[in-house]
C-alpha positions in Angstrom: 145.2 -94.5 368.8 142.8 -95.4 366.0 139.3 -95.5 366.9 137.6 -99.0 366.8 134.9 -98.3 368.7 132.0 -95.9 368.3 130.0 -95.6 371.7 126.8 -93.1 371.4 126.1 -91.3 374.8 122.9 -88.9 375.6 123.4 -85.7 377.9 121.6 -83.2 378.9 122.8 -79.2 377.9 123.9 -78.9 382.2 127.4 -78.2 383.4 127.7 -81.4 384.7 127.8 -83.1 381.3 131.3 -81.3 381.4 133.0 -84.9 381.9 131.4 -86.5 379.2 131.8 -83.7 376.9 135.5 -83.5 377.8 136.1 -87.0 377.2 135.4 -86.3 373.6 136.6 -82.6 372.9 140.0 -83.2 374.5 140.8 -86.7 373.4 140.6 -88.6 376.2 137.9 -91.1 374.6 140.0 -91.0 371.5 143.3 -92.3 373.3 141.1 -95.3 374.5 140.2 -96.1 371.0 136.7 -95.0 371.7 134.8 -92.7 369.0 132.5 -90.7 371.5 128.9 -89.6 369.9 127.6 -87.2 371.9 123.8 -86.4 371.7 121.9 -83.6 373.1 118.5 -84.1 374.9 115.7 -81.6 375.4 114.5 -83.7 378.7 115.2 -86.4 381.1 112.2 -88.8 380.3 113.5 -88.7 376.4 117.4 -89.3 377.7 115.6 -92.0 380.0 113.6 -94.4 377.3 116.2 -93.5 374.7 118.7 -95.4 376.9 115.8 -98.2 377.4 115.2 -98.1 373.5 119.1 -98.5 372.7 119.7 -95.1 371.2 121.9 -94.5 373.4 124.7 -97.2 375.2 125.4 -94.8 377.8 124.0 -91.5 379.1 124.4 -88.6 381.3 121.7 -89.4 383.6 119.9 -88.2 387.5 121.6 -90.5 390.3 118.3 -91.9 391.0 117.1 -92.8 387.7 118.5 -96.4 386.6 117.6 -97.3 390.6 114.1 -96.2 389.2 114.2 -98.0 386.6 114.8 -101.3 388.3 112.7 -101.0 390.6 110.1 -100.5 387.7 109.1 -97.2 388.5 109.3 -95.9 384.6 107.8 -96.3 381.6 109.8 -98.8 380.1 111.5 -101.4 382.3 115.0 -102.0 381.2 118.2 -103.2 383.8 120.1 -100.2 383.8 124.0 -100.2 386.1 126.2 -97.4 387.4 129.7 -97.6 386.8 130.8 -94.3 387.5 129.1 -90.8 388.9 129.9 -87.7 387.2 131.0 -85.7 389.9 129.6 -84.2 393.4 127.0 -81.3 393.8 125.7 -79.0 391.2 122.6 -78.4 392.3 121.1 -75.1 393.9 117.7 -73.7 395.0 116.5 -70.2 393.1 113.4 -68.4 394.4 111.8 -65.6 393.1 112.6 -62.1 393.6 109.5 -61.8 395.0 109.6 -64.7 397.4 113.0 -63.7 398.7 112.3 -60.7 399.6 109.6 -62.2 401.9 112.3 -64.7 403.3 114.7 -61.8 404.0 112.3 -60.3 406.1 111.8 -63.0 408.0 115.7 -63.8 408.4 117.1 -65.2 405.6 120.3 -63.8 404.4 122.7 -64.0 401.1 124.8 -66.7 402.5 123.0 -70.3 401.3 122.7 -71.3 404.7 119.7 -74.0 404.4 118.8 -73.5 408.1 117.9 -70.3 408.4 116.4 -70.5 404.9 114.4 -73.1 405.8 112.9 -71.5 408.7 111.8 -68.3 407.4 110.5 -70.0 404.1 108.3 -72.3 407.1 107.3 -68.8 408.2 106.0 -67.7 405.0 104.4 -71.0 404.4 102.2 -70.5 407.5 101.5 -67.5 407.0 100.1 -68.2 403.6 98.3 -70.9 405.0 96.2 -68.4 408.0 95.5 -66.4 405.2 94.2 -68.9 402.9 96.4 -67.9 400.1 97.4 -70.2 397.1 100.4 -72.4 398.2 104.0 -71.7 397.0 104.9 -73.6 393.9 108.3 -75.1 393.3 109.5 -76.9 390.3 112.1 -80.2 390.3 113.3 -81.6 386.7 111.7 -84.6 387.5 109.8 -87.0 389.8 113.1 -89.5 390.1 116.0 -87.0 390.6 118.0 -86.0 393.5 116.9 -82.4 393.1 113.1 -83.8 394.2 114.7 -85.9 397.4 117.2 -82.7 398.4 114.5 -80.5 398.1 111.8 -82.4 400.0 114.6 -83.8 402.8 115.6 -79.9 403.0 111.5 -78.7 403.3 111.2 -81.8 405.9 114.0 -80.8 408.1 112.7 -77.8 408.3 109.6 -78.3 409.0 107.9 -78.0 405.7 105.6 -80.7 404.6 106.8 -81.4 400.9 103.2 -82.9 400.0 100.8 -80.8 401.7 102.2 -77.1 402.9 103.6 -76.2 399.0 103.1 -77.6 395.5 105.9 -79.3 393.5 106.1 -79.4 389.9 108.2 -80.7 387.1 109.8 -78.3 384.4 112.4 -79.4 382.2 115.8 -77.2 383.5 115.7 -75.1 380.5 112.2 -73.3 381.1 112.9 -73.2 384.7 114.2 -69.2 384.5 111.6 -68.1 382.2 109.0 -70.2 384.6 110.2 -67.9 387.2 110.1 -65.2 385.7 106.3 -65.2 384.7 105.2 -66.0 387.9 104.3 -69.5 386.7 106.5 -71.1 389.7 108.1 -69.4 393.1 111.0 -71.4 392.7 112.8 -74.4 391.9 115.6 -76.7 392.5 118.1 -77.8 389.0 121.5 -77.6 388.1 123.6 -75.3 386.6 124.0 -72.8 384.8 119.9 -72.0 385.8 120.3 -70.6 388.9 123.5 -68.4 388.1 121.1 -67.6 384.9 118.4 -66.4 387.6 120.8 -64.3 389.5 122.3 -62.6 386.3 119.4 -62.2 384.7 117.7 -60.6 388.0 114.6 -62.8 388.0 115.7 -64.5 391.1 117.7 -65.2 394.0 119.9 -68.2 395.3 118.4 -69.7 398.7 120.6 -72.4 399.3 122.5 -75.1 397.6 122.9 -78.9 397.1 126.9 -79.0 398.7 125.2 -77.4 402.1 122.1 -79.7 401.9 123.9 -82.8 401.4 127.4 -82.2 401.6 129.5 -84.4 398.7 126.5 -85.8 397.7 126.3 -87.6 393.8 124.2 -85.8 391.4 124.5 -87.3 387.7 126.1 -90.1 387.1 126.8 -92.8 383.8 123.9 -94.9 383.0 124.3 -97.6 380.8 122.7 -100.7 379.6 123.2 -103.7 381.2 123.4 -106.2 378.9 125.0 -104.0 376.7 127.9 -103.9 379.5 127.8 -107.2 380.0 128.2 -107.5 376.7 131.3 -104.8 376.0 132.9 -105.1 379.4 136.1 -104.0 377.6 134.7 -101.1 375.8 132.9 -99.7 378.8 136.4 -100.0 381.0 137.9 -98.3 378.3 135.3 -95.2 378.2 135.6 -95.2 382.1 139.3 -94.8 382.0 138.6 -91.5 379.3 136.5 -90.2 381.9 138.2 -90.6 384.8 140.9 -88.6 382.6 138.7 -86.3 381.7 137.2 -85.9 385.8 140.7 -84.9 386.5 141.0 -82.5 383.4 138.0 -80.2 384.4 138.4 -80.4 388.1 141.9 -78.3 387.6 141.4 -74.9 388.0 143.6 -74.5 385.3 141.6 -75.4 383.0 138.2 -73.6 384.1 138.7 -71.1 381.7 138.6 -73.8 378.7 136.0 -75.6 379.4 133.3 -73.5 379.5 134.5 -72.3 375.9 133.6 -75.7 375.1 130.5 -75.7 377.5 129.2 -72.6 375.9 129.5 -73.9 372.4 125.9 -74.3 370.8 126.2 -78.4 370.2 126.9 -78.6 374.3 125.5 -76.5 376.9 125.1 -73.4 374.3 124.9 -70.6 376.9 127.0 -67.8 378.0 130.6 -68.5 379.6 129.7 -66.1 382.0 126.5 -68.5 383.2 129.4 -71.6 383.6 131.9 -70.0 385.1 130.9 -69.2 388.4 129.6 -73.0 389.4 132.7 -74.5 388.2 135.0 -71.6 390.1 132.9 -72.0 393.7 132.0 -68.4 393.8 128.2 -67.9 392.9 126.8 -64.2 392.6 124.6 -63.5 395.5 122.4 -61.0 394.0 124.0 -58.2 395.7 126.3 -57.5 393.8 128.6 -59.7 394.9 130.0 -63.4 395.0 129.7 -65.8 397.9 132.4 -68.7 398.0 131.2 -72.6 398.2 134.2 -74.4 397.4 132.7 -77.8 397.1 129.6 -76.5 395.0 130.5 -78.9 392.2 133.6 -81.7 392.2 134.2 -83.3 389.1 137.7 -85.5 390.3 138.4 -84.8 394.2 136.9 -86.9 397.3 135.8 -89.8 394.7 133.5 -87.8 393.0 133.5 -90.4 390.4 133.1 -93.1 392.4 129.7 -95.2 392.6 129.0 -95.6 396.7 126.1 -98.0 397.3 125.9 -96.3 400.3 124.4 -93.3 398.0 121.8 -95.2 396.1 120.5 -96.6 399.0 120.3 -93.0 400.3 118.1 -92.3 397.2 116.3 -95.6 397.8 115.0 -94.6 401.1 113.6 -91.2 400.1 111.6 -93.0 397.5 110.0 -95.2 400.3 109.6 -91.9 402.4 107.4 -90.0 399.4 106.3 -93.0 398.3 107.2 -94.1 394.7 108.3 -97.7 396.0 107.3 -100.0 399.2 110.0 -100.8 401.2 111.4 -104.4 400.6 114.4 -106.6 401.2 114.3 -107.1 397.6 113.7 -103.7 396.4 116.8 -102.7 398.6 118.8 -105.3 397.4 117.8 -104.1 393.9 118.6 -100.3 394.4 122.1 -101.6 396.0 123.0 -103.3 393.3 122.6 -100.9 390.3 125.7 -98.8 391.5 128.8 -101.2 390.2 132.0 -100.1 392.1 133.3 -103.9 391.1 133.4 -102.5 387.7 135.0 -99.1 388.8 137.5 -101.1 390.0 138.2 -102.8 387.7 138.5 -100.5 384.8 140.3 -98.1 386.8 142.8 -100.0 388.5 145.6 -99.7 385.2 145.5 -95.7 385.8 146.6 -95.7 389.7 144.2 -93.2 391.1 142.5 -93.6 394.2 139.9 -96.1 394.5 138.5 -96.7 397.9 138.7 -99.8 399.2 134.6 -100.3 400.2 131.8 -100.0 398.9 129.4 -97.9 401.1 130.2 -95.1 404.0 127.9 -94.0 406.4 126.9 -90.8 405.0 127.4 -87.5 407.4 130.3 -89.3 409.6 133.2 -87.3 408.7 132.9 -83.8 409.7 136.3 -82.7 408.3 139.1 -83.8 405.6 139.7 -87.2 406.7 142.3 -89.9 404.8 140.6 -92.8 404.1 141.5 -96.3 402.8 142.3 -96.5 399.3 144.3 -99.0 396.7 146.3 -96.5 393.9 146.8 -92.6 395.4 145.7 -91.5 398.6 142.0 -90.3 399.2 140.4 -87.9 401.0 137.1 -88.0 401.5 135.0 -85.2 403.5 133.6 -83.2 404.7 130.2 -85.0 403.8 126.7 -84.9 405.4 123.9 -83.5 406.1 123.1 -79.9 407.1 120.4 -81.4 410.5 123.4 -83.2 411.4 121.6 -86.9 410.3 123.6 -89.9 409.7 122.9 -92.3 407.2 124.2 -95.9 407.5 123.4 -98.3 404.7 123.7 -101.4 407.2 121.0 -99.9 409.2 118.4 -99.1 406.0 115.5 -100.1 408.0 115.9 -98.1 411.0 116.5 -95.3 408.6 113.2 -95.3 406.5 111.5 -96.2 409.5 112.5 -92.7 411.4 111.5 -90.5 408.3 108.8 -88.6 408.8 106.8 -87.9 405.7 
């Protein structure tokens, strides 16, 4: 199919920019009649007022930032809609060499368990505090991403106070391994390849990840304009359609081996295959020498990973309120609920015949296993999903919710 429409998107050089990227480098966006610009960003705040600017009509953006942006919590103020997430998980938390060894010692093992890694990083936080030494610093990518509410939910659950026991910083994710490795930062939550970087590179060791934090949890997702969608309705179904092809492309196993060819070209991600692969196969190193198997670490097509659940931005809505960025309204909810656009979803994807669940929200953390669940097209599975205290969250009972967080 000719091209007859030229759509320019902005991504960040992550592994989960594999979707967009694939759209374009295998021809799904092509077969759509779409002519896919792909532009590299050095940072989230430039990807973020670009969008707002129109540079870009769509972007590869942090779950929480166009719920952010609505809310008016950036810089410049423009209605921003998800129509589609870009997969499940990603994310992972690297600590120093240093700092592990001290969590080791005080039980921590090579297995990503967030429990046990939270408690003995607690330890080490008291510890340092009877002694009066300098607080642990961690870095996040930026004040409005999920790898700021994971990280604080995990410190919380465990006891950590998030805004008084440590220090939390933001580094863009490409100076997060040399941050670490000058002793500028103890650690940090991002995407990959940056923690398989750490671990390769020995500056640092894995402590936990995202998919045992907050199991099938969104991570990036498609930001885009609204009155720009409003305005191309057709286009934008026709670039979610290339993408939900291209979702189904990278999350073959098959094809692992392509795409972080394509990743690891210098116009994409431009880093090593051997940095890619690992994330996209399940089987990170451990620092040990060897591998350790999380099979759900990042999802680009299963369990709906490219469906946008209200249930999730209200999820990210309510740990704003907790550290808060925003005060807790009716409208401010209504507002964060209403940036994700499943109607939309729907709609574009209803000509291909996948799955497309039949609500809008879940209760996050109620299935504990594999569970069919009710879907127009193919049959979906969705689970397991939740978090690793065991929580619930249930978007019909928001208020409760923010009301039980502790800060």
């Amino acid at each position: 199919m000719a091209c007859t429409h030229q759509i320019t998107a902005g991504f960040m050089p992550l592994l989960d920019s594999a979707i967009l990227v694939t759209a374009k480098e295998m021809g799904f966006a092509e077969a759509e009649g779409i002519d896919l610009v792909l532009m590299r960003e050095t940072s989230w705040a430039n990807i973020r007022d670009r969008l707002a600017v129109g540079h870009f009509q769509v972007a590869h953006v942090l779950a929480p930032m166009p719920i952010a942006c609505n809310l008016g919590l950036t810089p410049l103020v423009v209605p921003t809609i998800v129509p589609m997430a870009l997969g499940l998980g990603g994310n992972a938390v690297t600590v120093s060499n240093a700092l592990w060894a001290d969590m080791a010692a005080n039980g921590a093992k090579a297995d990503f368990d967030p429990a046990a890694a939270g408690r003995a990083l607690k330890d080490i936080v008291a510890d340092r505090a009877s002694k009066s030494k300098p607080m642990l610093r961690f870095a996040v990518v930026h004040p409005h991403s999920g790898h700021n509410y994971e990280f604080r939910y995990w410190l919380a659950a465990c006891g950590i106070d998030p805004s008084r026991d440590i220090e939390i910083v933001i580094v863009p994710p490409p100076l997060m391994v040399d941050a670490l490795a000058s002793g500028t930062i103890d650690g940090y939550c991002v995407g990959e390849p940056w923690n398989t970087a750490a671990v390769l590179a020995g500056e640092g060791r894995i402590a936990t990840v995202k998919a045992a934090i907050w199991r099938s949890s969104p991570e990036k997702v498609l930001g885009v304009g609204a009155r720009w969608a409003e305005d191309n309705r057709d286009m934008l179904s026709a670039l979610l359609r290339a993408l939900c092809r291209a979702s189904e492309w990278c999350g073959n196993g098959e094809n692992h081996e392509a795409l972080v060819q394509i990743l690891a070209e210098k116009a994409y991600v431009g880093r090593p295959s051997k940095w890619l692969l690992p994330a996209l196969q399940g089987k990170l190193p451990d620092g040990d020498g060897g591998v350790k198997t999380v099979s759900d670490f990042f999802v680009p097509f299963a369990k709906a990973a490219t469906f946008p659940w209200k249930s999730h931005a209200l999820w990210f809505y309510s740990q704003m309120v907790r550290w808060g960025q925003v005060q807790h309204t009716t409208e401010h909810a209504h507002i964060a609920r209403e940036t994700y656009r499943p109607d939309i979803y729907r709609a574009a994807l209803k000509p291909l015949g996948v799955a497309l669940p039949v609500a809008n929200a879940k209760v996050e953390g109620a299935l504990t296993s594999a569970t069919p669940v009710g879907s127009s097209g193919a049959s979906l599975v969705l689970g397991p999903d939740g978090f690793f205290d065991g929580s619930l969250f249930d978007p019909d009972k928001l208020n409760s919710y923010i009301a039980s967080q502790k800060r």
